[in-house]
C-alpha positions in Angstrom: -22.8 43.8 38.8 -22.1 47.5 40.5 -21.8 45.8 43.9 -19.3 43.5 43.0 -17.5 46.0 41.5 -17.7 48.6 44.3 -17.3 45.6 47.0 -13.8 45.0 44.9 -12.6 48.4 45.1 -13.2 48.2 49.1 -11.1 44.8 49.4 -8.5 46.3 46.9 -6.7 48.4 49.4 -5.8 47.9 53.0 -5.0 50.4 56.0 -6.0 53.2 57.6 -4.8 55.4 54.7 -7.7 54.2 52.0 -10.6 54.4 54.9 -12.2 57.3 53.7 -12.6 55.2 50.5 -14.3 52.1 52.3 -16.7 54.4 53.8 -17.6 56.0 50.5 -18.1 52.6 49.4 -19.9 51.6 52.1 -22.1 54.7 51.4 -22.5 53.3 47.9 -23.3 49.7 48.1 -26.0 50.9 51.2 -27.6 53.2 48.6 -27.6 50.9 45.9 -29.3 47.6 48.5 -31.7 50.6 49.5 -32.7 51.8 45.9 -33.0 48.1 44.9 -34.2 46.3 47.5 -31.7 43.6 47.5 -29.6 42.6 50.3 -26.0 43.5 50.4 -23.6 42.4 53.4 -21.4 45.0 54.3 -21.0 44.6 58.0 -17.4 43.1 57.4 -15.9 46.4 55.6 -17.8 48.3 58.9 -15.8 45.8 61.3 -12.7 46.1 59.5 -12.7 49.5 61.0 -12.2 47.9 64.7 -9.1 46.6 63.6 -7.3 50.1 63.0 -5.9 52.4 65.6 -5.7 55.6 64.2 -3.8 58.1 66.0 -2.6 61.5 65.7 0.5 60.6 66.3 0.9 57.7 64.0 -0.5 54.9 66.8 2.5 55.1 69.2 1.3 55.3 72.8 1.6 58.9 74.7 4.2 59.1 77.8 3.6 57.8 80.1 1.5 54.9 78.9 3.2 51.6 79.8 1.9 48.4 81.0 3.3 47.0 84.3 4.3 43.5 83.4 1.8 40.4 85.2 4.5 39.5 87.1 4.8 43.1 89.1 1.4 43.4 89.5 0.1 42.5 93.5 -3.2 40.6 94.1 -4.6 41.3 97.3 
């Protein structure tokens, strides 16, 4: 009954903002399968991690960081 709880409060909010949350509940539920023995999947809340580019600058590219278009690029 905790994991379903705790697996709720990690689905409830999205973004970068709440991923200190997601790990804590990822800490929690991988505490709770080791205590009990049971499994609990929680590689999906890890890989929702891929899917974030956090940045210092709020994700926009630095200068000079620009992608020539495939129509400018030369094959040899």
């Amino acid at each position: 009954m905790i994991a379903q709880i705790i697996n709720g409060v990690a689905l409830l909010f999205h973004g970068p903002r709440y991923l200190p949350l997601r790990i804590r509940c990822i800490q929690w539920l991988n505490r709770l399968a080791g205590s009990s023995g049971i499994f609990i999947p929680v590689t999906s809340f890890v890989l929702d991690f891929l899917e974030y580019n956090i940045t210092k600058d709020g994700g926009k590219p630095g200068k000079g960081f620009e992608f020539e278009p495939l129509s400018t690029i030369k094959v040899r």
